[in-house]
C-alpha positions as CSV (number, residue, x, y, z in Angstrom):
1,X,114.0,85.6,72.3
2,X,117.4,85.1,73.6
3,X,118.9,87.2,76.1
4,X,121.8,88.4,74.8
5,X,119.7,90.0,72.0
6,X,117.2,91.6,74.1
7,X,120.4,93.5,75.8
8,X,122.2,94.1,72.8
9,X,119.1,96.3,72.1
10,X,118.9,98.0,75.5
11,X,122.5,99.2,74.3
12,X,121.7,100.5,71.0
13,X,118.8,102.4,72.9
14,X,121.2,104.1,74.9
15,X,123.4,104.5,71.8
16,X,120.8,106.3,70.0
17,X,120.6,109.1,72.4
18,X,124.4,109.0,72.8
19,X,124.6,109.8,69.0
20,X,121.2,111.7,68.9
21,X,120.2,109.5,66.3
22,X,116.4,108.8,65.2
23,X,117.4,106.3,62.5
24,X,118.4,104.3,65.5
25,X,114.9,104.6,67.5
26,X,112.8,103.8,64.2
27,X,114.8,100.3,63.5
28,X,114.8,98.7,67.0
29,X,110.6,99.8,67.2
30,X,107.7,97.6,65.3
31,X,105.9,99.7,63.0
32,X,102.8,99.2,65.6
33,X,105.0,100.3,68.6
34,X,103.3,101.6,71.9
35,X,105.4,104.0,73.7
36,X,104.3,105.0,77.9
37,X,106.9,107.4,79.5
38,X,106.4,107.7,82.1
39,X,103.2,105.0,82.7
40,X,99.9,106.1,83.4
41,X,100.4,108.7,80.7
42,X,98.8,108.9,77.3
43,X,100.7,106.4,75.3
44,X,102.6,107.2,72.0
45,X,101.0,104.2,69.3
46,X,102.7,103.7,65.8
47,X,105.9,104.4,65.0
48,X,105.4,107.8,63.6
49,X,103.8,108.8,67.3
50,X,106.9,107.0,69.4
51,X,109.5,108.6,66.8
52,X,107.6,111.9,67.5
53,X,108.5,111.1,70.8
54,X,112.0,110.6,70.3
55,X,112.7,113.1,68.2
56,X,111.9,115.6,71.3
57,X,113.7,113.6,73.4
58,X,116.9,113.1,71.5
59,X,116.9,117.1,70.6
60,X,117.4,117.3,74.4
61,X,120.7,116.4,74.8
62,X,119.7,113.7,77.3
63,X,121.9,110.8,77.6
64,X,121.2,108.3,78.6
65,X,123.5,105.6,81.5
66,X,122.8,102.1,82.6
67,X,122.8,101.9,86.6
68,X,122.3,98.3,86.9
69,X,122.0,95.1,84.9
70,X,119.5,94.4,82.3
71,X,117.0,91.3,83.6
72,X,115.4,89.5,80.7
73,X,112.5,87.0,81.1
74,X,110.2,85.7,78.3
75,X,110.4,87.9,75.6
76,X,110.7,91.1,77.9
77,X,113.6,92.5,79.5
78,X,113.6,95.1,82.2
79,X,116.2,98.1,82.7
80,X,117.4,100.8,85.2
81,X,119.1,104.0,83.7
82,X,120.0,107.4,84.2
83,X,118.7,109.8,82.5
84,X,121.3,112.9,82.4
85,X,120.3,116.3,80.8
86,X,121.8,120.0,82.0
87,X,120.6,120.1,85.6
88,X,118.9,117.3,86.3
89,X,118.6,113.9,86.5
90,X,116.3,111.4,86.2
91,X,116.3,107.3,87.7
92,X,114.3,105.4,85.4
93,X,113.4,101.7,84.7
94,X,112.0,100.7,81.6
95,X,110.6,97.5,80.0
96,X,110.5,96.4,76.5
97,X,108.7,93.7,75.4
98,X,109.7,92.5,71.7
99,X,107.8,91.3,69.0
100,X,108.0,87.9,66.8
101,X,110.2,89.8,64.8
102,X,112.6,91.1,67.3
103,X,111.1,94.4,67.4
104,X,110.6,96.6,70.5
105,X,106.5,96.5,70.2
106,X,106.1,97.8,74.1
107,X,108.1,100.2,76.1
108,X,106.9,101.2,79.3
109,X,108.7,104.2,81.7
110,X,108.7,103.3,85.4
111,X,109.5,106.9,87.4
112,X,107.6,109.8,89.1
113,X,108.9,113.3,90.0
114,X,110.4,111.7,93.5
115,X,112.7,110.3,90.6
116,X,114.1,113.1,89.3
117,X,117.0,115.6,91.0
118,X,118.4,118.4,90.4
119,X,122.4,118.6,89.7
């Protein structure tokens, strides 16, 4: 998968929370999506399970700010981000890894509560 792709999607990701906007998170997942935010929890399989995910997510009102450059290799790219919601904030990484299809079929959360701070 080409890079320039694989980012293109890391920004509609963020533009989905920008514009709160599940329609968004259910076309950039595969149907058979598996969802683990933050990892080492119980992970969110199907799209119906990650959009249930979402949906809390996006009702928030967390947006959502790149802090560094995407890095893309194979058919995975890795990301750092901000996660801003009303006092707090939270330093993330995530990694999608994408289908045949083009399709986010993995995203996995990289952060802990020594992540998070309040604002």
């Amino acid at each position: 998968m080409e890079p320039n792709v694989m980012i293109a999607m890391v920004h509609k990701y963020v533009e989905a929370f920008e514009k709160q906007d599940l329609d968004i998170i259910r076309e950039i997942y595969s149907s058979d999506a598996l969802v683990e935010d933050p990892v080492g929890t119980d992970a969110h399989v199907g799209i119906d399970a990650v959009c249930a995910f979402y949906e809390g997510a996006l009702k928030s009102g967390a947006k959502l700010a790149l802090s560094g450059e995407p890095r893309c290799s194979g058919n995975a790219i890795a990301f750092p981000f901000q996660v801003q919601m009303p006092g707090i904030t939270i330093d993330i990484i995530d990694v999608f890894e994408f289908n045949a299809e083009g399709k986010v079929n993995s995203m996995k959360a990289y952060w802990s509560d020594e992540n998070m701070k309040s604002v």
